[in-house]
PDB file with SEQRES, HELIX, SHEET and CRYST1 records, atoms N, CA, C and O in Angstrom:
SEQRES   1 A   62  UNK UNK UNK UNK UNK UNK UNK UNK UNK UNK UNK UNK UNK          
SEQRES   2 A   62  UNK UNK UNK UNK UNK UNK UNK UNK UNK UNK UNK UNK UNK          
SEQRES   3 A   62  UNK UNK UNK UNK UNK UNK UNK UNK UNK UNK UNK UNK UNK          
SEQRES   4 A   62  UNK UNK UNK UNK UNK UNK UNK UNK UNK UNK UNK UNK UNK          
SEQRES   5 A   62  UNK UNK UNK UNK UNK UNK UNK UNK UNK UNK                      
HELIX    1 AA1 UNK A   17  UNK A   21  1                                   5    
HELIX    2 AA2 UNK A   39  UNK A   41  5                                   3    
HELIX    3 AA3 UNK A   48  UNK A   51  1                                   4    
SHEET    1 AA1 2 UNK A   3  UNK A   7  0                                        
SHEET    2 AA1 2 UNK A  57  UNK A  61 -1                                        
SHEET    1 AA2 2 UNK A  27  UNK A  30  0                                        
SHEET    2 AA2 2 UNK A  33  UNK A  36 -1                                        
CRYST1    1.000    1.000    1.000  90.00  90.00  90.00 P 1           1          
ATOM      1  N   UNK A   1     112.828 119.021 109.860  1.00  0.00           N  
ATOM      2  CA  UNK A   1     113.430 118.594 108.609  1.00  0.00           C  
ATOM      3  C   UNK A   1     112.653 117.411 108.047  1.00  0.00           C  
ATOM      4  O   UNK A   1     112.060 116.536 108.677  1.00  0.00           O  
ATOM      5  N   UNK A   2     112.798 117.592 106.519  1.00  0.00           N  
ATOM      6  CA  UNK A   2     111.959 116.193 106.347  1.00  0.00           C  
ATOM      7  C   UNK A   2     111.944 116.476 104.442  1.00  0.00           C  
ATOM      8  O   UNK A   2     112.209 117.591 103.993  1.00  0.00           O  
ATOM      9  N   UNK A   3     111.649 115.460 103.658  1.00  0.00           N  
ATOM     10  CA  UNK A   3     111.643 115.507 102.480  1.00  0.00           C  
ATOM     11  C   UNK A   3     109.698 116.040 102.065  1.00  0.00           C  
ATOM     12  O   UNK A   3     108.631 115.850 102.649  1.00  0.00           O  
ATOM     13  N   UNK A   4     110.195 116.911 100.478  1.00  0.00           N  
ATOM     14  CA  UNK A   4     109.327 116.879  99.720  1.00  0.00           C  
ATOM     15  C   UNK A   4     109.376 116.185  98.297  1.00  0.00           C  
ATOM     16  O   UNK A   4     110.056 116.300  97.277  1.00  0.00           O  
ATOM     17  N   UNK A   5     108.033 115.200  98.853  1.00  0.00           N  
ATOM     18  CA  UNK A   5     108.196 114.140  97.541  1.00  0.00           C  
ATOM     19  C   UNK A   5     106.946 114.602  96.704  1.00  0.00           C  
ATOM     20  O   UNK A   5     105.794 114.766  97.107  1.00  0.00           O  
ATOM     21  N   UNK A   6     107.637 114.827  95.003  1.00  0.00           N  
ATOM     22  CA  UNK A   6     106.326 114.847  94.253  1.00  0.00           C  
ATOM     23  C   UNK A   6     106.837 114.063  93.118  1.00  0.00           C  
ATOM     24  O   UNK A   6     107.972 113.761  92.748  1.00  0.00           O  
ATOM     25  N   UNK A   7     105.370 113.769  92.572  1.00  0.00           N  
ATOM     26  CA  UNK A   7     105.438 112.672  91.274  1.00  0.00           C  
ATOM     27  C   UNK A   7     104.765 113.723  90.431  1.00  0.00           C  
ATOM     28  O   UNK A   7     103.987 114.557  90.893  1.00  0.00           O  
ATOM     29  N   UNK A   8     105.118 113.629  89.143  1.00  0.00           N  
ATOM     30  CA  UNK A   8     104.735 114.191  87.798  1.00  0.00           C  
ATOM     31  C   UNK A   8     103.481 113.540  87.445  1.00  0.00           C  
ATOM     32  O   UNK A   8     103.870 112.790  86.550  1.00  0.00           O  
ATOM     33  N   UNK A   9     102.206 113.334  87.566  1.00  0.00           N  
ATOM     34  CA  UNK A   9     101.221 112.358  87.269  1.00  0.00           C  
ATOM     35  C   UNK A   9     101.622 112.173  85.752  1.00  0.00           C  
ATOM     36  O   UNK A   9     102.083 111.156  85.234  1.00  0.00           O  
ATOM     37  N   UNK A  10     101.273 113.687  85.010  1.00  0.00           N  
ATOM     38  CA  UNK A  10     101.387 113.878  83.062  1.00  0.00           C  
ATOM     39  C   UNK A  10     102.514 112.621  83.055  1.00  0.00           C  
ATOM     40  O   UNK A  10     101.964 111.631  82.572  1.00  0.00           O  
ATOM     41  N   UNK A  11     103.822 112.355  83.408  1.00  0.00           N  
ATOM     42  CA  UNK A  11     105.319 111.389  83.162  1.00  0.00           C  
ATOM     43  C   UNK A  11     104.881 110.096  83.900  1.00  0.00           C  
ATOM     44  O   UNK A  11     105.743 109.231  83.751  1.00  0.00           O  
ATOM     45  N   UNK A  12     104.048 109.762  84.491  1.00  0.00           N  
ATOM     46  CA  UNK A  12     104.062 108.521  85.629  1.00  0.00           C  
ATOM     47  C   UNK A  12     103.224 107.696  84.710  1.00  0.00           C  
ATOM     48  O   UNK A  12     102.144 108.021  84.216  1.00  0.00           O  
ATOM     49  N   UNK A  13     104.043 106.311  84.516  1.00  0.00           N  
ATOM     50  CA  UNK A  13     103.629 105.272  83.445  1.00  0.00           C  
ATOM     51  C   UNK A  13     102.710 104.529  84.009  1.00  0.00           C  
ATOM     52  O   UNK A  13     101.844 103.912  83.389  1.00  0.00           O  
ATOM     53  N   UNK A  14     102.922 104.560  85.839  1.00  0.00           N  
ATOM     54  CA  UNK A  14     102.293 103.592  86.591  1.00  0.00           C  
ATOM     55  C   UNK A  14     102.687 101.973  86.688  1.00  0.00           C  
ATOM     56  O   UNK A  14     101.886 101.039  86.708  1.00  0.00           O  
ATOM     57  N   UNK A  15     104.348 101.889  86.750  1.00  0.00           N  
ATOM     58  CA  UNK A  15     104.793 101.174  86.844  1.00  0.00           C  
ATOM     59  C   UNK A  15     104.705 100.509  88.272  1.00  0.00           C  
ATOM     60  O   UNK A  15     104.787  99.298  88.476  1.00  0.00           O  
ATOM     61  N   UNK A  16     104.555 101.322  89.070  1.00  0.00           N  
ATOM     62  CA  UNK A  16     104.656 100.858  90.610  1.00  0.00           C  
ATOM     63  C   UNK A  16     105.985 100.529  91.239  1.00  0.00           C  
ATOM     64  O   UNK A  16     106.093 100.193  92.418  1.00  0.00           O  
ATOM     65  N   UNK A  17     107.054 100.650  90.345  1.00  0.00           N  
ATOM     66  CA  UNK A  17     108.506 100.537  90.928  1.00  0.00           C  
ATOM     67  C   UNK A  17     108.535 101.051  92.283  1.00  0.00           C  
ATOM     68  O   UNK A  17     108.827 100.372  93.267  1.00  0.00           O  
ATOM     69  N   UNK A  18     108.137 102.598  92.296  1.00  0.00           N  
ATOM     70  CA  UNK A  18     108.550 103.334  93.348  1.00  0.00           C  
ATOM     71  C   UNK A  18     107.453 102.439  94.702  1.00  0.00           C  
ATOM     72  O   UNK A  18     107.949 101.886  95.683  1.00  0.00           O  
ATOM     73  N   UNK A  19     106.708 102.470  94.560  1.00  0.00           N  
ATOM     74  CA  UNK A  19     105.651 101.607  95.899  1.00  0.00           C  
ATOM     75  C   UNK A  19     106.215 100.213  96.201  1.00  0.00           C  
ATOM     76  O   UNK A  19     106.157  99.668  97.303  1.00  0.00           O  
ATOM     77  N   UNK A  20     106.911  99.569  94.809  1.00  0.00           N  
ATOM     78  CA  UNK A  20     107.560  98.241  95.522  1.00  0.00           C  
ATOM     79  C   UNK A  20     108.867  98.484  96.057  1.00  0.00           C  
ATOM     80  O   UNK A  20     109.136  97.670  96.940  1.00  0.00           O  
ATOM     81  N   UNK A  21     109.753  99.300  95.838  1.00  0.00           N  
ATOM     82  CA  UNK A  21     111.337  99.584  96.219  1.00  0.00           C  
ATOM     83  C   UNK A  21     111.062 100.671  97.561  1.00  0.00           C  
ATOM     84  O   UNK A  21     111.959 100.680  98.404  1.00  0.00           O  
ATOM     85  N   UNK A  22     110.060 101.438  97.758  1.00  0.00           N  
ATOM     86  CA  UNK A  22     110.173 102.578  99.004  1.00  0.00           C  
ATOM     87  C   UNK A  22     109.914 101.452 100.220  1.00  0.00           C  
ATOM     88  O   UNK A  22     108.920 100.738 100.356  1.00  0.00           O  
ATOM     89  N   UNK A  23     111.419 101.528 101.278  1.00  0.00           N  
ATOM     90  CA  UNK A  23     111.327 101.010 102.487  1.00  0.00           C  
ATOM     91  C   UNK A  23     110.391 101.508 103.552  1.00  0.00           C  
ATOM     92  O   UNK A  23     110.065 100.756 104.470  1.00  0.00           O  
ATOM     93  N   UNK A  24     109.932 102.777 103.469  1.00  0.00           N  
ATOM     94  CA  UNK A  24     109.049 102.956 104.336  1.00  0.00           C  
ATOM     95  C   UNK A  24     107.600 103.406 103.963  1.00  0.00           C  
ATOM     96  O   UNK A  24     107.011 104.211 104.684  1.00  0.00           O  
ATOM     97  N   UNK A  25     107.102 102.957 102.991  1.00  0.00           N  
ATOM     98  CA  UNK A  25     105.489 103.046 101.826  1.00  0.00           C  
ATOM     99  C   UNK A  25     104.925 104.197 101.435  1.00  0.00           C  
ATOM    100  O   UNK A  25     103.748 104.516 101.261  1.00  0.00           O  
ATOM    101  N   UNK A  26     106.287 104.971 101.282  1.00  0.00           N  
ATOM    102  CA  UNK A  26     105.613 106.653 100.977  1.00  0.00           C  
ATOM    103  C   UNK A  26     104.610 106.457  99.694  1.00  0.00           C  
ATOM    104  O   UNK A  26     103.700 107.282  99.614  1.00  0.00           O  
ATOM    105  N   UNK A  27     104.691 105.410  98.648  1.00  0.00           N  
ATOM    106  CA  UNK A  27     103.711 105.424  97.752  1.00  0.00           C  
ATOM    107  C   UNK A  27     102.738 104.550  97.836  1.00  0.00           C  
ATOM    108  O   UNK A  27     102.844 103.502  98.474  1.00  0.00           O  
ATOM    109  N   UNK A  28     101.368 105.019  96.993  1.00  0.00           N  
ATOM    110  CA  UNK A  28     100.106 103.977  96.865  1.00  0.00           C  
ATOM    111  C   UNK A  28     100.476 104.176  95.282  1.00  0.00           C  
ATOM    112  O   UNK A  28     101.416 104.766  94.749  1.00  0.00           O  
ATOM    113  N   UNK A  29      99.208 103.349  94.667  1.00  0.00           N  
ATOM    114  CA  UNK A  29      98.875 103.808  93.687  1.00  0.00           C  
ATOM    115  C   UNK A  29      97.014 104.603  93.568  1.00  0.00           C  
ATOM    116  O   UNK A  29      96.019 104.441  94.275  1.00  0.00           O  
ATOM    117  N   UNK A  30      97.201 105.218  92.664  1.00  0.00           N  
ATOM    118  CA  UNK A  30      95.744 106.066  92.842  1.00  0.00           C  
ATOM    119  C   UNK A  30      95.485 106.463  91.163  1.00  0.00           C  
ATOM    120  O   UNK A  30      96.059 107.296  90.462  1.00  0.00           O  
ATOM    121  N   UNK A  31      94.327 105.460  90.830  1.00  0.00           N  
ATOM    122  CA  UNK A  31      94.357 106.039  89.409  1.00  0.00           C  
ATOM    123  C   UNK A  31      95.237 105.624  88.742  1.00  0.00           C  
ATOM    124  O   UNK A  31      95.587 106.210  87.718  1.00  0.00           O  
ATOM    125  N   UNK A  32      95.796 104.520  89.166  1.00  0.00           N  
ATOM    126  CA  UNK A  32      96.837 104.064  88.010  1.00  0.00           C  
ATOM    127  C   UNK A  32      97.836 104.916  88.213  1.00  0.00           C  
ATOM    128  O   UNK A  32      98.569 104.651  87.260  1.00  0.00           O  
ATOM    129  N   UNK A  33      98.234 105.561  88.672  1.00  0.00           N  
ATOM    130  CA  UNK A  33      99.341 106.644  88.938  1.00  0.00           C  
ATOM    131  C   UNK A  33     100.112 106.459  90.809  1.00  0.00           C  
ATOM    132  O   UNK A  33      99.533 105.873  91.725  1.00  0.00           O  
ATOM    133  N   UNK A  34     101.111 106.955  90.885  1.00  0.00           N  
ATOM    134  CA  UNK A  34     101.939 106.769  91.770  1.00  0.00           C  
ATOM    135  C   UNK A  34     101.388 107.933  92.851  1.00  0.00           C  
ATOM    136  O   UNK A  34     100.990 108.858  92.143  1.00  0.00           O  
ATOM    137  N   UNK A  35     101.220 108.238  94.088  1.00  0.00           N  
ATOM    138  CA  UNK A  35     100.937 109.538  95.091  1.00  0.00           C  
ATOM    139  C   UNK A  35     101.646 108.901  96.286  1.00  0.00           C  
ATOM    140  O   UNK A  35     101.392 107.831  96.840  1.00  0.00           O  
ATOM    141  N   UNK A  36     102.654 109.862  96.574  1.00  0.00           N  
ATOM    142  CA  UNK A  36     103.336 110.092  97.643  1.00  0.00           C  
ATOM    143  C   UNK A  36     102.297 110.239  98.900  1.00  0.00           C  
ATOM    144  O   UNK A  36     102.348 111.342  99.443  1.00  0.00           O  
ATOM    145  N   UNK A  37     101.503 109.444  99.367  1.00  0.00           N  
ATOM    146  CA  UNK A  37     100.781 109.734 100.757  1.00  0.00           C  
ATOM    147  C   UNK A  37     100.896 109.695 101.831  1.00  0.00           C  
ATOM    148  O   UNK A  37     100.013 110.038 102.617  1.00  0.00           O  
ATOM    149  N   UNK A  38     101.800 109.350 102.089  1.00  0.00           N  
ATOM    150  CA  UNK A  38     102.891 109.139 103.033  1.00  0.00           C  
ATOM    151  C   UNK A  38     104.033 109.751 103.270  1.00  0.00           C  
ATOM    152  O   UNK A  38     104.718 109.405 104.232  1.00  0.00           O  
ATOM    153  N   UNK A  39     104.489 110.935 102.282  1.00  0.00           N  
ATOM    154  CA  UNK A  39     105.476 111.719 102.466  1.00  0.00           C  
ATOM    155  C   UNK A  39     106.628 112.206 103.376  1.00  0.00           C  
ATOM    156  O   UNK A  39     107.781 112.581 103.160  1.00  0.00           O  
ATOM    157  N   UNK A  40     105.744 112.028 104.646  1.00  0.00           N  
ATOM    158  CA  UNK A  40     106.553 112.391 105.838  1.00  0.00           C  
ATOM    159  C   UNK A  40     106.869 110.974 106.039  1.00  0.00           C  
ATOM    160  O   UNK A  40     107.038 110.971 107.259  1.00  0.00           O  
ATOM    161  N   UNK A  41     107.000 110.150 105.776  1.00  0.00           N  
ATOM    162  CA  UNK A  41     108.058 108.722 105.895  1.00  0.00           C  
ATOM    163  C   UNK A  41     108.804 108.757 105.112  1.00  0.00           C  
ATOM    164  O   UNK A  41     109.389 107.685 104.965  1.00  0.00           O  
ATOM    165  N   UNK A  42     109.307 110.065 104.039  1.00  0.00           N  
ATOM    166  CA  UNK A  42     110.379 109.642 103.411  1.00  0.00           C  
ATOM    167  C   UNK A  42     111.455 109.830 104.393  1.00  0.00           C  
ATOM    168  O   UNK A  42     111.332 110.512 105.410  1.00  0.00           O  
ATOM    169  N   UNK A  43     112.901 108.966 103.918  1.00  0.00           N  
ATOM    170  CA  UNK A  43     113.883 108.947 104.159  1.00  0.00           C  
ATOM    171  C   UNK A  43     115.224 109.333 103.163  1.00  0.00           C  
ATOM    172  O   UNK A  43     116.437 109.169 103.297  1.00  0.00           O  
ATOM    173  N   UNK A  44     114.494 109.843 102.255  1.00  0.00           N  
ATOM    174  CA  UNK A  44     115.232 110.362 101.295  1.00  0.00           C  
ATOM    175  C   UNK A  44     116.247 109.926 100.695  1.00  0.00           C  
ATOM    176  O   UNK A  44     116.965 110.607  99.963  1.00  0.00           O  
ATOM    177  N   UNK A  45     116.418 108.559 100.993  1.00  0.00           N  
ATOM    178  CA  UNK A  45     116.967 107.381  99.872  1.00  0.00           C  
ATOM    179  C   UNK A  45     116.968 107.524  98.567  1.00  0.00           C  
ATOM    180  O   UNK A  45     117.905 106.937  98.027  1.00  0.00           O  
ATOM    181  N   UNK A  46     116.175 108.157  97.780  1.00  0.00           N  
ATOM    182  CA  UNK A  46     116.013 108.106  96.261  1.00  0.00           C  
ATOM    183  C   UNK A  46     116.419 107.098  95.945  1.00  0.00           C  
ATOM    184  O   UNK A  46     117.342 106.914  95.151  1.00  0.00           O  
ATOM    185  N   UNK A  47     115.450 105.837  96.832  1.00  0.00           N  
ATOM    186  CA  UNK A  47     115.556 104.770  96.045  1.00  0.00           C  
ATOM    187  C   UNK A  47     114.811 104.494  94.530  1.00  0.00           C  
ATOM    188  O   UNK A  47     115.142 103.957  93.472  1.00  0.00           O  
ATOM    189  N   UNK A  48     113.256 105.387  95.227  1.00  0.00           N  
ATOM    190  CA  UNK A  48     112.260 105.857  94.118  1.00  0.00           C  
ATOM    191  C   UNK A  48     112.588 106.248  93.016  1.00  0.00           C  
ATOM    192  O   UNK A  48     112.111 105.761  91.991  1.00  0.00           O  
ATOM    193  N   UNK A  49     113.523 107.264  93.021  1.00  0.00           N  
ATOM    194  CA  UNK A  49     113.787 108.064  91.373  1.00  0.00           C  
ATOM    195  C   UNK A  49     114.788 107.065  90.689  1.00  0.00           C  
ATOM    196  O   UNK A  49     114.866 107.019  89.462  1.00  0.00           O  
ATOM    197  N   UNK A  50     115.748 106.065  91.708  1.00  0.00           N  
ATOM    198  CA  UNK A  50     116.789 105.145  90.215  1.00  0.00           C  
ATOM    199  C   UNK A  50     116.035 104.442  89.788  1.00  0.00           C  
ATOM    200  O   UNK A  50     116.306 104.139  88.626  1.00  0.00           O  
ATOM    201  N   UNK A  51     114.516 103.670  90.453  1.00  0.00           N  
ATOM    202  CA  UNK A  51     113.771 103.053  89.770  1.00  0.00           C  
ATOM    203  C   UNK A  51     112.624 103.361  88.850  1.00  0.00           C  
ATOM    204  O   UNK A  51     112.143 102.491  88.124  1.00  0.00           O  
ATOM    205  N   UNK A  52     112.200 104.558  88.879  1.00  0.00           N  
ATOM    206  CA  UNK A  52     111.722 105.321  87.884  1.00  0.00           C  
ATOM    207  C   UNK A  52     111.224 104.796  86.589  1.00  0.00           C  
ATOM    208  O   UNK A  52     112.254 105.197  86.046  1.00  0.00           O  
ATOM    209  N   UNK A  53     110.652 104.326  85.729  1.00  0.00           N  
ATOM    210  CA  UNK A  53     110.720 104.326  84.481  1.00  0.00           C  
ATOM    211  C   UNK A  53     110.293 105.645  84.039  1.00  0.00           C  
ATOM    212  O   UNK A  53     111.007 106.280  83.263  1.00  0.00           O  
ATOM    213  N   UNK A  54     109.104 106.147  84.500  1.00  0.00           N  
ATOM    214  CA  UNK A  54     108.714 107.449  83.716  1.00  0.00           C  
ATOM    215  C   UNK A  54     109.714 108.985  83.792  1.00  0.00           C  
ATOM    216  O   UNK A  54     109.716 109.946  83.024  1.00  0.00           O  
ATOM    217  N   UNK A  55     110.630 108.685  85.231  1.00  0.00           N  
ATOM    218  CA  UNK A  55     111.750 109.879  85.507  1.00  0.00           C  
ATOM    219  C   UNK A  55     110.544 110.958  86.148  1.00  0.00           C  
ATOM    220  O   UNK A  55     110.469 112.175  85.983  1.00  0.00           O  
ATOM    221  N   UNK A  56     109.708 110.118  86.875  1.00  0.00           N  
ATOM    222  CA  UNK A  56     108.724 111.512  87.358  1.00  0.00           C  
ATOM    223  C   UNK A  56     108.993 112.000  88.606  1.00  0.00           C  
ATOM    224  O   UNK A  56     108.317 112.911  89.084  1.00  0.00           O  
ATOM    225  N   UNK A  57     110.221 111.320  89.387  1.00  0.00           N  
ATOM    226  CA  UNK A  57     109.727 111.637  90.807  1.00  0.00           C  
ATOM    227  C   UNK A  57     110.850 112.627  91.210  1.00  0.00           C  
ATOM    228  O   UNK A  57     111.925 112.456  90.634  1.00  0.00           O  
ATOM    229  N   UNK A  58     110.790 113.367  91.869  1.00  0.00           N  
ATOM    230  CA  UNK A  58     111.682 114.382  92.531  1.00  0.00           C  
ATOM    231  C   UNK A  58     111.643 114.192  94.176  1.00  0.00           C  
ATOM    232  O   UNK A  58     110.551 114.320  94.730  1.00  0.00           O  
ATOM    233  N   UNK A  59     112.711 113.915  94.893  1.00  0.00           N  
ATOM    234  CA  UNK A  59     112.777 114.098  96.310  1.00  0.00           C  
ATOM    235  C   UNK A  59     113.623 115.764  96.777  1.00  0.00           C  
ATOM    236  O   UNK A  59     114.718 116.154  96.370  1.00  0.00           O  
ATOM    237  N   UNK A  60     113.037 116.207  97.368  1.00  0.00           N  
ATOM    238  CA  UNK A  60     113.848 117.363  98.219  1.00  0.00           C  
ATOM    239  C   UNK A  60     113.759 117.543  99.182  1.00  0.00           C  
ATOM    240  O   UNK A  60     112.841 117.081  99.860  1.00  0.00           O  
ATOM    241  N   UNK A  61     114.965 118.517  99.765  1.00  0.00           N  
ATOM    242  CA  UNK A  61     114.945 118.371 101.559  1.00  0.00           C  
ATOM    243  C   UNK A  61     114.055 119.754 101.401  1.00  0.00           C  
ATOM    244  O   UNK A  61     114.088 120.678 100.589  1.00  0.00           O  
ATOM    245  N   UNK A  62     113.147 119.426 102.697  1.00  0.00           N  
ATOM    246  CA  UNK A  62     112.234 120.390 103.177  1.00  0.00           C  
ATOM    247  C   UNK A  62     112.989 121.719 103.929  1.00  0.00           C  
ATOM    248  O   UNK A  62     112.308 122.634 104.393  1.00  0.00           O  
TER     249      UNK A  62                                                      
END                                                                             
């Protein structure tokens, strides 16, 4: 079991919300844009998506 995290690059403002609020560093930034590289450390908090500005991120259970 485990989450699938994706970011919308086209919607991602590159705020970095989600890389400063994720407790366990599922995000970098790359390109000015947000990438889940770390994926398998989510914990599926969706802490990421209330902080959102662009509304790009989707978490789901695997």
């Amino acid at each position: 079991m485990g989450y699938q995290v994706t970011v919308d690059v086209d919607k991602c403002i590159g705020c970095e919300q989600c890389v400063n609020v994720c407790p366990t560093g599922v995000y970098e930034m790359k390109d000015d844009k947000s990438d889940p590289v770390n994926e398998d450390e989510c914990l599926g908090c969706e802490s990421c998506i209330e902080v959102c500005e662009g509304h790009c991120i989707t978490v789901e259970e695997r």
